[in-house]
PLY file of the C-alpha trace (Angstrom):
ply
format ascii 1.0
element vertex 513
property float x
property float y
property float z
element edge 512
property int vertex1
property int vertex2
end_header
0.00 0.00 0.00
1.61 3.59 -1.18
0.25 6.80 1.07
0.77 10.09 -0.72
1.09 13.78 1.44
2.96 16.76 0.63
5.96 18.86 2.70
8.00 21.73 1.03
11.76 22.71 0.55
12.23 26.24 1.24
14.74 27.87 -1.35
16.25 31.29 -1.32
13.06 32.92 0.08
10.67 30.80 -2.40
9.11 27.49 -1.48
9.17 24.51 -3.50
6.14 21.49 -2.98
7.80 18.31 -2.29
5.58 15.22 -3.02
6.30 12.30 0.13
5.56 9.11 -1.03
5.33 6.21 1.84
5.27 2.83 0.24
4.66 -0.69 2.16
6.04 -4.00 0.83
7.10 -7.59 2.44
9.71 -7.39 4.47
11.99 -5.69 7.00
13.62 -2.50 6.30
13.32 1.71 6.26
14.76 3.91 3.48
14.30 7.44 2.66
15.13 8.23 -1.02
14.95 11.50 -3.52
18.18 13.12 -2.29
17.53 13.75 1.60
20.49 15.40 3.95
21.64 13.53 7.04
18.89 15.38 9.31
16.43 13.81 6.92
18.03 10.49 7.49
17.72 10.69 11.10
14.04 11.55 10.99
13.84 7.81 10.85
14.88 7.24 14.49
12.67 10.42 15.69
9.68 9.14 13.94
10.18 5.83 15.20
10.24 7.05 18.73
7.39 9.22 18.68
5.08 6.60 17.35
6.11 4.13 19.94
5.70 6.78 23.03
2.33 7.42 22.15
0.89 4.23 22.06
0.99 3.45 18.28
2.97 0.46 16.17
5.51 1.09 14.22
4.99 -0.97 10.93
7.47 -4.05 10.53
7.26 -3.86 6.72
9.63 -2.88 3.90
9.09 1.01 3.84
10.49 2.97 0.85
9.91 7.25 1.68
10.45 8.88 -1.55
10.61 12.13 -1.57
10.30 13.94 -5.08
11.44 15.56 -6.97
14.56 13.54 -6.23
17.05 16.17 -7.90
16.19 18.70 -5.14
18.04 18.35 -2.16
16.13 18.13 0.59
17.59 19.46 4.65
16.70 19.50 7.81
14.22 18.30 10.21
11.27 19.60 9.60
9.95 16.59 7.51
9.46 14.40 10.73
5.76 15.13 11.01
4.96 14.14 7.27
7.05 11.17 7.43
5.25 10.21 10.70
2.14 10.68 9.19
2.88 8.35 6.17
3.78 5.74 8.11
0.16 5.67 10.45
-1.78 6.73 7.38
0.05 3.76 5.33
-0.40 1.46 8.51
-4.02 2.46 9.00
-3.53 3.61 12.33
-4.26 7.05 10.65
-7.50 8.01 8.41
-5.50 8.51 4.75
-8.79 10.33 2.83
-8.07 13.74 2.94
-3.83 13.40 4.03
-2.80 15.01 0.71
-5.40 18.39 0.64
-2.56 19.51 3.31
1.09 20.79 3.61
2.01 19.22 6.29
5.54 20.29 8.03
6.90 20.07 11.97
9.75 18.28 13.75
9.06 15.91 16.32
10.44 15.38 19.47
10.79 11.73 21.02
7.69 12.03 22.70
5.64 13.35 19.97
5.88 17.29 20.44
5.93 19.13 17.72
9.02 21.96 16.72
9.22 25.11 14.97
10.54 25.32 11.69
12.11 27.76 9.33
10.37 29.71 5.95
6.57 28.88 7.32
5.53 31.87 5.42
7.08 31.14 1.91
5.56 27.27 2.53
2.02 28.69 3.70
2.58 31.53 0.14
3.46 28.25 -2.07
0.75 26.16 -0.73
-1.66 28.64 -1.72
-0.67 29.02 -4.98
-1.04 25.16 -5.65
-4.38 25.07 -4.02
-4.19 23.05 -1.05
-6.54 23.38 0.95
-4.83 24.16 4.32
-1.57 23.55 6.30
-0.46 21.60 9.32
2.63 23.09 11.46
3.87 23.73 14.11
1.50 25.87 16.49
4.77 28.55 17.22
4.15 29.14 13.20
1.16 29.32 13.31
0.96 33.31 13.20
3.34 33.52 10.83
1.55 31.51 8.55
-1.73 33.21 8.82
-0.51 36.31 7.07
-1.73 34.50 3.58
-5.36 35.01 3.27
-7.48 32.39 1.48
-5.50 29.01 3.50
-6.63 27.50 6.48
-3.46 27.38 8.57
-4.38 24.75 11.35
-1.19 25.14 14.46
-0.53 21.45 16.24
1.34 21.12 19.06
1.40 17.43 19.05
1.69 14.39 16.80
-1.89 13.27 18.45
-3.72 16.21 17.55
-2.75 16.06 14.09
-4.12 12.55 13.68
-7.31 13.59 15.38
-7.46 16.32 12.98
-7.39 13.86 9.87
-10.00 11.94 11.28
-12.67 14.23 11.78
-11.11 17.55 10.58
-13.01 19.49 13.57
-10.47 18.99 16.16
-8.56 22.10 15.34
-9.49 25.51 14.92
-7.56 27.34 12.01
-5.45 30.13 13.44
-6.90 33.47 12.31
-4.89 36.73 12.04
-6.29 40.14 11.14
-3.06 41.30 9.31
-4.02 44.52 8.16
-5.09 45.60 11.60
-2.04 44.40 13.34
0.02 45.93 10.97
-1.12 49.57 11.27
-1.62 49.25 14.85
2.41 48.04 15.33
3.87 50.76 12.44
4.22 53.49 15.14
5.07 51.61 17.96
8.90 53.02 18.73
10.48 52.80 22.18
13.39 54.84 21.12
12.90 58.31 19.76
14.62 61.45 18.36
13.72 63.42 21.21
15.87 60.98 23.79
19.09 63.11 21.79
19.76 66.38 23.61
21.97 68.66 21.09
23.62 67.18 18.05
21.09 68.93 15.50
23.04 69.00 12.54
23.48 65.36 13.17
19.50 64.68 13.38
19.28 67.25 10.10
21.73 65.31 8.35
20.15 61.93 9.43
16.76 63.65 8.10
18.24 64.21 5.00
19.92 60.69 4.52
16.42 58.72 5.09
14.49 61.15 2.82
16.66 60.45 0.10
17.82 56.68 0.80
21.70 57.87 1.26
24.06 55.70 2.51
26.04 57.82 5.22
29.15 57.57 7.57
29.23 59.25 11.12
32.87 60.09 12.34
33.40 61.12 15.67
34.57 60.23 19.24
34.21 58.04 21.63
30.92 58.49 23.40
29.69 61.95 21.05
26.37 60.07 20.58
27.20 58.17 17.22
25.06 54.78 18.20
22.52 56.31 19.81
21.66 58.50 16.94
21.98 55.37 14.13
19.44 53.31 16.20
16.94 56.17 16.19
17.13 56.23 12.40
14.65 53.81 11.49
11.51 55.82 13.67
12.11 58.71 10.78
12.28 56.13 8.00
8.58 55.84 5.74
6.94 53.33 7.15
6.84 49.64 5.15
3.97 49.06 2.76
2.30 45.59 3.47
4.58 44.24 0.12
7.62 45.49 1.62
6.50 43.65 4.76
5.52 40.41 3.19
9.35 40.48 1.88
11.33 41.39 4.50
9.12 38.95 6.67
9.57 36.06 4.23
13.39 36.48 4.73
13.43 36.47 8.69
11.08 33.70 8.55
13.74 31.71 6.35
16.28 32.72 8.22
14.96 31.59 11.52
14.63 34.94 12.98
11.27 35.70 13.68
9.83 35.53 17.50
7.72 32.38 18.61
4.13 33.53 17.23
4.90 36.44 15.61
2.86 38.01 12.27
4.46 40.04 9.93
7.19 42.74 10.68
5.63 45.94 10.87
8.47 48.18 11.35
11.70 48.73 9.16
14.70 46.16 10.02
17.56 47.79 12.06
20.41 45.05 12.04
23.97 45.47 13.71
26.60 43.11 13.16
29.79 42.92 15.57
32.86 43.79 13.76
34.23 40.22 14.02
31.41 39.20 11.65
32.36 36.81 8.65
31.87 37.82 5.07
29.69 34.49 4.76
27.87 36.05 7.93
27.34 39.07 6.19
26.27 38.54 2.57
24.64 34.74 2.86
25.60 30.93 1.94
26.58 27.88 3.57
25.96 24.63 2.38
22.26 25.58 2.44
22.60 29.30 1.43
20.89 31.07 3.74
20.64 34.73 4.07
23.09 37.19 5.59
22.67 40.50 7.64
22.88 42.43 4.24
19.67 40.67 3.36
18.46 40.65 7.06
18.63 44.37 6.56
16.31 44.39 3.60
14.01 47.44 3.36
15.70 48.57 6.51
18.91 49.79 8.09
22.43 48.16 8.09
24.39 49.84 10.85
28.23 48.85 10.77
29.61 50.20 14.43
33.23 51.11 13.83
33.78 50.77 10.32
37.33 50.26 10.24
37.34 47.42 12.49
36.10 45.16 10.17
38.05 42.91 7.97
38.64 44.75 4.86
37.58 41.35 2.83
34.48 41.53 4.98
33.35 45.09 3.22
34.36 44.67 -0.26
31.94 42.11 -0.71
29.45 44.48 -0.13
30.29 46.48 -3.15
27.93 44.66 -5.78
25.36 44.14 -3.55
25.22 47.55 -2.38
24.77 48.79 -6.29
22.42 45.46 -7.35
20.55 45.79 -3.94
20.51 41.40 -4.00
23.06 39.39 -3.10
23.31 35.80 -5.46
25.06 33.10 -3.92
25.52 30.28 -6.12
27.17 27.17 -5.55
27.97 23.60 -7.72
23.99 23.04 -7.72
21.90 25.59 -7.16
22.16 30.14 -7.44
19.79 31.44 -5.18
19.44 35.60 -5.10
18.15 37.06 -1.97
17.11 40.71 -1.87
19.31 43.40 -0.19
17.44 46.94 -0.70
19.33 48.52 2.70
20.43 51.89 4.05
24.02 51.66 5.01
24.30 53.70 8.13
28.33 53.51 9.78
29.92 55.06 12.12
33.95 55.21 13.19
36.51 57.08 15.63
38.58 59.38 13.42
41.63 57.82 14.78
43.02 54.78 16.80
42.99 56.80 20.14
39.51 58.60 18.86
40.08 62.17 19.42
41.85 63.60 16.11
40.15 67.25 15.64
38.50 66.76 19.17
38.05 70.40 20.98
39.25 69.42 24.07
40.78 66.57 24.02
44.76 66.26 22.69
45.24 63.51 19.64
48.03 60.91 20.87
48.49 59.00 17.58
51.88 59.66 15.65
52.08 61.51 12.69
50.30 59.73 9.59
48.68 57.25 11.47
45.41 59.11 10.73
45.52 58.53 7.24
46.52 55.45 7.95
43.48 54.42 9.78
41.20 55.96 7.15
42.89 53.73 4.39
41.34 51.14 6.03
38.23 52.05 4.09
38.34 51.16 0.82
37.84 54.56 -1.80
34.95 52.29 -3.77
33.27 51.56 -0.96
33.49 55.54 0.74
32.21 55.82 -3.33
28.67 54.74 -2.13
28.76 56.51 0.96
26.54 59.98 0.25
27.25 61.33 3.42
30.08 61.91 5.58
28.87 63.54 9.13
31.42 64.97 11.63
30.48 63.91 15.51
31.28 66.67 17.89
30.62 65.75 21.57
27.61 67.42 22.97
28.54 70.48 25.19
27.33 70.30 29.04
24.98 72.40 29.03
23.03 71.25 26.19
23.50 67.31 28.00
21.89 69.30 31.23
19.38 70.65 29.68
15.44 69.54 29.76
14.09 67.59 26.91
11.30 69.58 26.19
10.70 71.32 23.04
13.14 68.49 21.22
11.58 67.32 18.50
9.85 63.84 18.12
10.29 61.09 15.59
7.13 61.34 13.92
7.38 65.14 13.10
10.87 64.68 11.31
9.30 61.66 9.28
6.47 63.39 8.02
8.98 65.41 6.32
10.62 62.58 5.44
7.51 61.08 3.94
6.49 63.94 1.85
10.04 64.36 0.32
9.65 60.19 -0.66
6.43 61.28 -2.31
7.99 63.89 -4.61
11.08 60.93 -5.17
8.08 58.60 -5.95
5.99 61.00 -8.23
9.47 61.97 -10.26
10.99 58.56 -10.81
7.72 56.51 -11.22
8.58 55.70 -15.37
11.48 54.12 -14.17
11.93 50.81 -13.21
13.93 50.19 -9.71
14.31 53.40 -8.66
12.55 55.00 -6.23
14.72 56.96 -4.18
17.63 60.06 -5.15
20.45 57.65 -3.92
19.49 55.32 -6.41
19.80 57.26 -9.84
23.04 57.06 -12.00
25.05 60.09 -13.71
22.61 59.95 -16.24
19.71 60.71 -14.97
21.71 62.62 -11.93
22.30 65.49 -15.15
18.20 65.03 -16.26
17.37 65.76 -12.73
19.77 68.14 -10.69
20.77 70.67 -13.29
22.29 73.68 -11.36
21.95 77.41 -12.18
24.67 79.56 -12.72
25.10 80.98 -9.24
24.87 77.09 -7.42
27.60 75.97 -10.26
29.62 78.90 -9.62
29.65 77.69 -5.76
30.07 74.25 -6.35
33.11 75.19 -8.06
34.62 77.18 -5.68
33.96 74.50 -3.22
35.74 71.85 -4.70
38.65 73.95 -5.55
38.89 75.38 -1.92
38.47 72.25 0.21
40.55 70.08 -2.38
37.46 67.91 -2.95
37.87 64.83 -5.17
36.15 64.25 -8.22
33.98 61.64 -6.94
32.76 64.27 -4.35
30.83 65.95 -7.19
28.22 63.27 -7.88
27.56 62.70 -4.18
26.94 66.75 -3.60
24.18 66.88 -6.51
22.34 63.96 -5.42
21.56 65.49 -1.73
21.41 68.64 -2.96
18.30 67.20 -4.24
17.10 65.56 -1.30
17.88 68.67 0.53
15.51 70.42 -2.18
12.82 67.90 -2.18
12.85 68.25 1.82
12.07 72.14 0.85
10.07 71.12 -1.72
11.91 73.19 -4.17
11.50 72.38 -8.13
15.15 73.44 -7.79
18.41 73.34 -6.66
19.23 76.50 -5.04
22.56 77.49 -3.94
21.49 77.14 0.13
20.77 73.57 -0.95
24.31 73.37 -2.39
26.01 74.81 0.00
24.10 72.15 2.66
25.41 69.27 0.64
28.96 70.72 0.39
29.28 70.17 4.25
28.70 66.34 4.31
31.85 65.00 1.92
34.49 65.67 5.04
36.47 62.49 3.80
36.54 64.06 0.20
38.64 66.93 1.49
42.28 66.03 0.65
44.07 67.19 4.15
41.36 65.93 6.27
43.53 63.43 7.98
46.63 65.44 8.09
0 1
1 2
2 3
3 4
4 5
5 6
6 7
7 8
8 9
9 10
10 11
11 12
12 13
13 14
14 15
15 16
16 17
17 18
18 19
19 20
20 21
21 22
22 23
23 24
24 25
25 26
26 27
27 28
28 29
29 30
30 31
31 32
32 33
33 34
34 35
35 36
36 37
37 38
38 39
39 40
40 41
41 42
42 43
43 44
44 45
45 46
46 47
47 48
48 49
49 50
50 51
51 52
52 53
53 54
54 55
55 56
56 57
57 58
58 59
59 60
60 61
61 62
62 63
63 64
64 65
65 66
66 67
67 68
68 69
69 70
70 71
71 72
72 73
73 74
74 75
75 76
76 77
77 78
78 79
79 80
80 81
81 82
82 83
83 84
84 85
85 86
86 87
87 88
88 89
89 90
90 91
91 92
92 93
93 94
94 95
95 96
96 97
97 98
98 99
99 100
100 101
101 102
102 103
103 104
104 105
105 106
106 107
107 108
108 109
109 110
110 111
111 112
112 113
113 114
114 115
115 116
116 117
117 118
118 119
119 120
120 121
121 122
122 123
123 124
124 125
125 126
126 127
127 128
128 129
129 130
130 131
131 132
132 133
133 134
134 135
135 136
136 137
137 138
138 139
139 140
140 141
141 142
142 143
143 144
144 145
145 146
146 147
147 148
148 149
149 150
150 151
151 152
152 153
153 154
154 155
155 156
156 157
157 158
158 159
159 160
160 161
161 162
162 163
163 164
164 165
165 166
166 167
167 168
168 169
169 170
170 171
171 172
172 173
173 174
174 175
175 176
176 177
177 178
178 179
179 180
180 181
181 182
182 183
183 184
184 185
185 186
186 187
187 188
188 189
189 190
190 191
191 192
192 193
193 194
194 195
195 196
196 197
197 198
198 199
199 200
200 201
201 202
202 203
203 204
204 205
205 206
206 207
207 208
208 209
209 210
210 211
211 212
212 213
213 214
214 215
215 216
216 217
217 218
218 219
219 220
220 221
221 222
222 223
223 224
224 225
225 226
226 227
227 228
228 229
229 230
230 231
231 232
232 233
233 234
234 235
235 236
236 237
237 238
238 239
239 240
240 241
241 242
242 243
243 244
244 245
245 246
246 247
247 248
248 249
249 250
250 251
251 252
252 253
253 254
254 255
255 256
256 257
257 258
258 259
259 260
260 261
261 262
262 263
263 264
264 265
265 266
266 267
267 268
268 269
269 270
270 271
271 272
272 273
273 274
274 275
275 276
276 277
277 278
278 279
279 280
280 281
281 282
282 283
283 284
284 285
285 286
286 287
287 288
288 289
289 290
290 291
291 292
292 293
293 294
294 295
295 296
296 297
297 298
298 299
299 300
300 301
301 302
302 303
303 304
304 305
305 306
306 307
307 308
308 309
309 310
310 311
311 312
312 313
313 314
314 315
315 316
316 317
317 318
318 319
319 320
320 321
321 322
322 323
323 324
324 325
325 326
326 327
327 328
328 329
329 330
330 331
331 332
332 333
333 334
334 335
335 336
336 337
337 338
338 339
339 340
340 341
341 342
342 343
343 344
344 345
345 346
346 347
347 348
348 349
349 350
350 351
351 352
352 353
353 354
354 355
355 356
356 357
357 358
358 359
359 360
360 361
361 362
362 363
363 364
364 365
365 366
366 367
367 368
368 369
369 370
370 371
371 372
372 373
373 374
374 375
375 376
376 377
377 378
378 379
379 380
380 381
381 382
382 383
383 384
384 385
385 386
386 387
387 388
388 389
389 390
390 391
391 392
392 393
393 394
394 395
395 396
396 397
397 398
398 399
399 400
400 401
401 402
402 403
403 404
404 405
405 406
406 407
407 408
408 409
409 410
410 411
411 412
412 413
413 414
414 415
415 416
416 417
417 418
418 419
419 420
420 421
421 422
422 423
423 424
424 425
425 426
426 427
427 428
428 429
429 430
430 431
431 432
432 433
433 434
434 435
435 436
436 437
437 438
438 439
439 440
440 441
441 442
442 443
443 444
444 445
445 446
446 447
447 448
448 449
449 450
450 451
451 452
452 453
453 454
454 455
455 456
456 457
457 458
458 459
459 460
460 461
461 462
462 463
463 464
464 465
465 466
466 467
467 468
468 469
469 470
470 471
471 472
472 473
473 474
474 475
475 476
476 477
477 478
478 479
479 480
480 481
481 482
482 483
483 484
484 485
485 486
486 487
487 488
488 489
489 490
490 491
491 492
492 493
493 494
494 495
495 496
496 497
497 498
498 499
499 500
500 501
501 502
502 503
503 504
504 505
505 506
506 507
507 508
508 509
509 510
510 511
511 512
């Protein structure tokens, strides 16, 4: 007798349907077939266990598990359940009628309990698509799953309630989740706010400007003049995700592994910050499964890289394409799988070993060209895609003893924000991928931020004066236009020039000495 049910292999942030087949024939043997990894292999010993401990017979027959289609590799443990239920439905310990109208995913624990898995939402997304009627996981997933309307998403907890389920389908209540209504309620919810900064507002202005145009920027600064504390804030002034955005950065935690026990979709903008001891595989994706990295972690969100030149140089110059491509591909013998990587990157670093070159108090102890030397460690393509460059000053004491009052709040600095997207939205909207000023190239940066005679005539000066480099020029146009759309100017003036000309301090030739 052959039992047929479905699982799925997650991919990349896709799903694939994977068809289990559980056939019975004389003898005494178990084999799983169709390309399975060693935690697929194991299942075996799991399932066996779990069937025994509550009260059921494990079949002493010839079982073949096949598990198509047999090119695609299939990992990990969350096949357990499916392959527990083949052998009971095959068995007839299990009522096999309506076994296959179901994804059916979880891993089991010797005594029957059911596990989390990975990528429930890109399974529950795929099993919609084929029109299955429902899915059976794991009840921690159950959320998750939920998001996609138009599936019955039915959470177990235990290998018993599942085969309840099948044989009267009333047992279990399908999880419900009101995912517009969540989603609104949570965009707003910040416990961190702009207001917590006393001081540093040319910092918050030139954070302002960096989220209203998408710019990449780099704080320098030392120790303890607020750096962190003003990156983490940067996300409550970002727009706030649209329910696709959501639905994709979502789909890539829940692959990942990273979403909270009975969580729904993520509501607000990812902030991620990786240690400086981070890997490059750690920070772009792979492994023998390829899984995604902090890059794509950080999709449709922040990126924050704490002390920049502390980092393995090989560690950021594999950021380079993905920065410009905004995806990351990781391919190996078998298989290329792209994941998205749409992020701000947001960095901040001392502007020496000892952190106090150009400090106002404090006296620089680092020997003569050792400034430079600890700027080299920044690659010039990679400072290339960095828009802004944002000189720290510590905060003065009586600004730090002041009252809070009167500061301004997140939300008021990203309506601004917003309304400056809007004109970005409304100007670029014939053209595909780009949204945002960051993102347009030295074509359309000539169609779009033309200068009049007075602005060119100070641009000019400026780059003669302060020694700026050539690549400096680029970078001042394109937030000279966010600066304008911020005003919403039609445009550039020379104010919004002269703005822009402040944030390329690494540009200047004799910066570091």
């Amino acid at each position: 007798m052959m039992t047929k049910l479905f699982g799925s292999a997650v991919y990349g942030v896709e799903a694939i349907t994977i068809t289990i087949e559980v056939d019975f024939t004389k003898g005494i043997s178990y084999s799983i077939v169709g390309l399975p990894d060693n935690a697929v292999k194991e299942s075996l010993q799991r399932v066996e266990s779990a069937i025994k401990n509550n009260g059921f017979i494990m079949p002493r027959e010839r079982v073949v598990i096949n598990m198509a289609p047999a090119d695609i590799r299939k990992a990990g443990s969350a096949y357990d359940l499916p392959i527990a239920i083949g052998f009971l439905c095959g068995s007839g310990q299990a009522n096999p009628d309506d076994v296959s109208k179901y994804i059916i995913m979880g891993e089991l624990s010797l005594d029957g309990t059911i596990q989390p898995i990975k990528g429930a939402l890109p399974i529950a997304i795929q099993a919609r698509k084929e029109g299955f009627i429902g899915l059976i996981l794991p009840q921690q997933n159950a959320r998750e799953a939920a998001i996609v309307n138009n599936l019955k998403v039915y959470g177990v907890s235990h290998i018993n309630d599942v085969v309840a389920f099948l044989h009267d389908n009333t047992s279990i209540v399908p999880t419900f989740v009101d995912t517009r209504e969540e989603f609104n309620n949570a965009q707003y919810n910040f416990d961190i706010d702009f207001s917590d900064v006393k001081g540093q507002e040319n910092i918050k202005r030139s954070l302002e400007i960096a989220a209203a145009g998408g710019h990449n920027a780099i704080l320098i600064g030392p120790p303890g003049a607020g750096k962190t504390m003003l990156a983490k804030r940067l996300p409550t002034i970002l727009p706030p995700l649209s329910l696709q955005e959501a639905l994709e950065t979502t789909k890539i935690h829940s692959v990942a592994g990273k979403l909270p026990e009975n969580s729904t979709l993520i509501s607000k903008r990812p902030f991620r910050s990786p240690h400086h001891t981070i890997s490059d595989v750690a920070l772009v994706g792979g492994g023998g499964n390829p899984a995604p990295g902090e890059i794509s972690l950080a999709h449709n969100g922040v990126l924050f890289l704490d002390e920049l030149p502390e980092f393995k140089r090989q560690v950021l110059e594999v950021m380079r394409q993905p920065m410009e491509e905004r995806r990351v591909t990781i391919s190996r013998a078998k298989v290329s799988i792209d994941f998205p990587s749409s992020f701000m990157l947001i960095s901040s670093m001392n502007p020496c070993p000892c952190g106090y070159f150009n400090h106002p108090e404090k006296e620089c102890s680092c020997p003569p060209g050792m400034v430079q030397k600890y700027l080299n460690k920044i690659s010039g393509p990679l400072l290339d895609r960095i828009d802004l460059h944002v000189e720290v000053t510590p905060v003065k004491f009586s600004e730090l003893s002041g009252s809070t009052e009167g500061l301004e709040k997140s939300n008021a600095i990203r309506e601004r924000v917003i309304k400056a997207r809007e004109i970005q939205t409304e100007r670029y909207k014939d053209l595909d991928g780009i949204y945002c000023n960051a993102q347009i190239n030295t074509q359309l940066l000539r169609e779009y931020c033309q200068l009049d005679t007075a602005s060119q005539n100070l641009l000019k000066k400026a780059m003669e004066r302060l020694n700026l480099s050539a690549r400096a020029y680029d970078r001042i146009l394109k937030v000279a236009r966010t600066i304008a759309d911020l005003a919403a100017a039609e445009n550039i003036r020379t104010e919004h020039i002269a703005e822009a000309i402040q944030y390329r301090s690494l540009d200047r030739e004799n910066w570091g000495g």
